[in-house]
N, C-alpha and C positions, 0 to 999 in steps of 0.2 A: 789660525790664531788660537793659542790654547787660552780656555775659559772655564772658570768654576759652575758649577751648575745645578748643584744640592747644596740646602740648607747643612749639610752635617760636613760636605767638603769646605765648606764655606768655614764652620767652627773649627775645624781641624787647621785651617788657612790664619786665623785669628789666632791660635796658641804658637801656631810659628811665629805671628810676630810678635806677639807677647816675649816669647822664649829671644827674637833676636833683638827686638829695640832694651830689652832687659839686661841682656849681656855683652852687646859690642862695648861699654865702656870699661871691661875686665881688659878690651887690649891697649885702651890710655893708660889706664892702672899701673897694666906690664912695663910699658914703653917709658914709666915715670921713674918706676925703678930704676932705672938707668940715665936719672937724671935728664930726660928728651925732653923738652917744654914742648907745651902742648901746640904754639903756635904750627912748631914744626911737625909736629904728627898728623897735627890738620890736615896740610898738603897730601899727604897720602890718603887718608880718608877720603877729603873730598874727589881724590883720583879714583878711588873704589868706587865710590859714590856712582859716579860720572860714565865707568867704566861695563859697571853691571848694566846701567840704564841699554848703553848704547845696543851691548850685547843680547838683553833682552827683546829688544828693537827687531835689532836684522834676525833672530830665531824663532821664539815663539812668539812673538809677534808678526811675524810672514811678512808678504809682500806689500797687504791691504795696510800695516802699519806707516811703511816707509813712505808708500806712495799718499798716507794719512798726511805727512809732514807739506805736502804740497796742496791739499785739496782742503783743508780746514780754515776755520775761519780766523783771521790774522788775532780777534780778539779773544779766541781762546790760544792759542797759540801763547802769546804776551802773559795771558794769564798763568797757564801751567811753567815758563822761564819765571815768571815773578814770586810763585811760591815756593822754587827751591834758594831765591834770593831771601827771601821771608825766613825758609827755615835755616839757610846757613848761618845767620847774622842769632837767633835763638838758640841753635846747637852750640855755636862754640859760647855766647854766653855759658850756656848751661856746661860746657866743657871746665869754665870757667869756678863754675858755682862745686860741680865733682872735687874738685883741686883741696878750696877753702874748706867744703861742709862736708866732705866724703858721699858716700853712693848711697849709703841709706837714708839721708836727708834730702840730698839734693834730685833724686830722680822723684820721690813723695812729692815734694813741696813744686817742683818744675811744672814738673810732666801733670801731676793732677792739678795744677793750674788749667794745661793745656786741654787736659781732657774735658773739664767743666766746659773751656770756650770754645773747642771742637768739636763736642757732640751736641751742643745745643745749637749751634749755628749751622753744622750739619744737617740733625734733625728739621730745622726751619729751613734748609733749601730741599729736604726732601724728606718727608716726613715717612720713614719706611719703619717699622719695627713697632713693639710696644711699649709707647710713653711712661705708662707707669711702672713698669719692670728695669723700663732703661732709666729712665733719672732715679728710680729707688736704689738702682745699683749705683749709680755716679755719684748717690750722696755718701751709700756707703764709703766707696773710696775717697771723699774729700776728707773725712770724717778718718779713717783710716791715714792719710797725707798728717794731720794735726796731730796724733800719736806720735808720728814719726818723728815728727819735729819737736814735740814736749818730751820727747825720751833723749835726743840726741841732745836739748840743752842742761840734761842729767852729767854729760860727760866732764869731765875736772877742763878746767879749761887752759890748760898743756896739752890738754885731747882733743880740746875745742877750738884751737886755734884759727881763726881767722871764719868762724862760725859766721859773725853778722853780715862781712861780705860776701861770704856763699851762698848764703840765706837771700840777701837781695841781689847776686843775680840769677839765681835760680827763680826768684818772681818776677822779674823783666823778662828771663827767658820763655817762662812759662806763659805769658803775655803774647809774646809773637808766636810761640809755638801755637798757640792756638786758634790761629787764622790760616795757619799754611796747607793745612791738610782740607776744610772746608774751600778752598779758594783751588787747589789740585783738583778736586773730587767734582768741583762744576764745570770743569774741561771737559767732563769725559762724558760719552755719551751713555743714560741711562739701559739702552738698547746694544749695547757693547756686543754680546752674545751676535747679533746677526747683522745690521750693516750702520757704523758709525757714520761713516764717509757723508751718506746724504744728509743726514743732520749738521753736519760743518762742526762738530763736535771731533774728540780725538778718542783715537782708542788707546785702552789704559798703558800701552809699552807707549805710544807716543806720547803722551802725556807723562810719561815716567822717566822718560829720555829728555826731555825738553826739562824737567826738574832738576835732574842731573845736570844739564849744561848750566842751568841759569845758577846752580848751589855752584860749582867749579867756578864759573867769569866772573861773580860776585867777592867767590872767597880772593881775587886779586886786589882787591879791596879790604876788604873785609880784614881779612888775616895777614894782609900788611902792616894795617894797623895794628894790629894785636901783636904781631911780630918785633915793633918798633918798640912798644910796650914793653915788655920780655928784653930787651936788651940781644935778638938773637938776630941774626942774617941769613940770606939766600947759601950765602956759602958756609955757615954753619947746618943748614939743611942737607947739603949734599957730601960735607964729610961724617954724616950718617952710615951706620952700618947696617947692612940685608936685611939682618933681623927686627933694626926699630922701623924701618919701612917696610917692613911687612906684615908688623904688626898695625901700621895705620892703614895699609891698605886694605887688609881682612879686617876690620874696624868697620870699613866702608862698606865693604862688601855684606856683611852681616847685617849691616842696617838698612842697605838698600831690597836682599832679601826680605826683610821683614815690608819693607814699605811695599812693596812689589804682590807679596800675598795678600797684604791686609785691600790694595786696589781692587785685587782679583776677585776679591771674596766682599766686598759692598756691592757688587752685581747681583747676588741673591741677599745676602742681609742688609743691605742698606749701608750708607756710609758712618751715618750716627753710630748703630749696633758697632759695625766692623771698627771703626776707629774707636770705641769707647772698649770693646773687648781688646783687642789689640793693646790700649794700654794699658793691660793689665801687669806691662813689662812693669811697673812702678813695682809692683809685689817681686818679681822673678830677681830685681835691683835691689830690694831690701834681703830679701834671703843670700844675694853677694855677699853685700856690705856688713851682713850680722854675723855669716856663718864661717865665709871664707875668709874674710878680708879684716875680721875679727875687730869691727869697728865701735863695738860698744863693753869691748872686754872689761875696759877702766871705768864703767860704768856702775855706779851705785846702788846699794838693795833699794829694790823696787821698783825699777826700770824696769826687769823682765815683764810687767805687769801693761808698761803700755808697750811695750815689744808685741807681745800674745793679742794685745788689743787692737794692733794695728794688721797683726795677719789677719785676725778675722774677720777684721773690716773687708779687708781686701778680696778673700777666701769668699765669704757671703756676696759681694759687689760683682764681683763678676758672674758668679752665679746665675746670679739675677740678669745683669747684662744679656748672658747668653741664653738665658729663658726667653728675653725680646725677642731675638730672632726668631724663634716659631708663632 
């Protein structure tokens, strides 16, 4: 079973998933352009989702994983299905809040929700790192989130269209999002590195697999309703073309990558660190939204002011974060 095992592969592990929970919403974006409502991209997503898990599973996770799925304890088991139900029902909120508030609002205001209730509840189920480097960085970044959000209500509001609904569901998303990854993270066996199995604990591909299944059997639910919403259907899904299901599928895939490193790498930094480094994607989602996707072009002198103020929030916050880890 491959395992991280330096504090420095471990921060390398965290900038991946910085760089991927950052960027897989560049390919809802794409997929919009072409008028694809997001119900239907979902489907593919949570297919990638679903699909890296499994594959992670049966390869670098060997044999000790699979035969994990039979020898663990049924309450962790329920547990690691129930957090990818937690986070699917959060993501597409948050898919939701992208649409109304665009990428440089809505990943700020979501995600550093999430990060506030994921690295402290974290931190309190396993207190690994250093507390005051790590919440000095997390305030950074909330503090950095509020910028975000007081620049993008600068935009003319032909720009800002449909702002306040983004805004609130990007803080419900951020709400659940922030239990799903602390509720993952106590499945797995602190001792991952050498033998889960007697613990009744899971190792991290099994617990990554079992998330993946529980986000996919939920979003039956889940994104039916959302589907109903949207005015769109099953057979509107499948008269899709290669390319807009391929973009949700590498959607998926990209974020499960990122989820997948950031597991790997709370075996030596701790789950608190690795998940509050990790989302540093919130910064990698505003430099999208500002640079590429030119989201604040209509925006008025002296917005650059809390623009610059929110990178360096972010720039300093994780700094600090990943000073924790040592």
């Amino acid at each position: 079973m491959f395992v991280v095992t330096s504090a420095g592969m471990a921060i390398v592990f965290c900038v991946i998933t910085m760089l991927g929970w950052g960027s897989w919403a560049n390919t809802q974006k794409l997929a919009g352009r072409d008028k694809w409502p997001f119900p239907l991209y979902y489907w593919d997503y949570a297919l990638g989702i679903f699909a890296l898990g499994l594959v992670s599973m049966l390869t670098l996770g060997g044999i000790g994983s699979v035969q994990n799925l039979k020898q663990a304890a049924p309450n962790a088991l329920s547990k690691a299905f129930l957090s990818g139900a937690i986070f699917n029902a959060s993501n597409i909120l948050l898919v939701v809040a992208i649409d109304g508030a665009g990428m440089a609002v809505a990943f700020p205001v979501g995600v550093g929700l999430a990060l506030v209730i994921g690295t402290l509840a974290s931190y309190i189920e396993t207190p690994k790192g250093n507390p005051t480097l790590l919440f000095a960085g997390v305030a950074l970044v909330v503090c950095a989130m509020i910028f975000s959000a007081l620049a993008y209500r600068r935009l003319p509001r032909t720009q800002g269209a449909g702002w306040a609904r983004g805004v609130a569901f990007a803080i419900i998303a951020g709400l659940l999002m922030g239990f799903f990854y602390p509720q993952l993270a106590a499945t797995i066996s602190p001792a991952f590195q050498s033998n889960p199995i007697e613990l009744g604990l899971l190792t991290p591909y099994t617990a990554l697999f079992l998330f993946g299944a529980g986000l996919l059997v939920s979003n039956l639910l889940v994104n039916t309703l959302f589907m109903r919403a949207a005015s769109v259907t099953f057979a509107d899904y499948f008269r899709g073309t290669l390319r807009l299901h391929s973009l949700g599928f590498a959607g998926g895939l990209i974020w499960m990558v990122a989820l997948t490193t950031n597991i790997l790498a709370s075996g030596v930094a701790g789950p608190a660190v690795s998940y509050a480094l990790g989302q540093g994607a919130t910064l990698v989602a505003a430099v999208w939204g500002v640079f590429i996707w030119k989201e604040f072009q209509m925006a008025p002198k002296g917005t650059g002011k809390l623009i610059a103020a929110m990178f360096a929030g972010y720039g300093c916050g994780l700094i600090l974060i990943g000073m924790a880890t040592f």
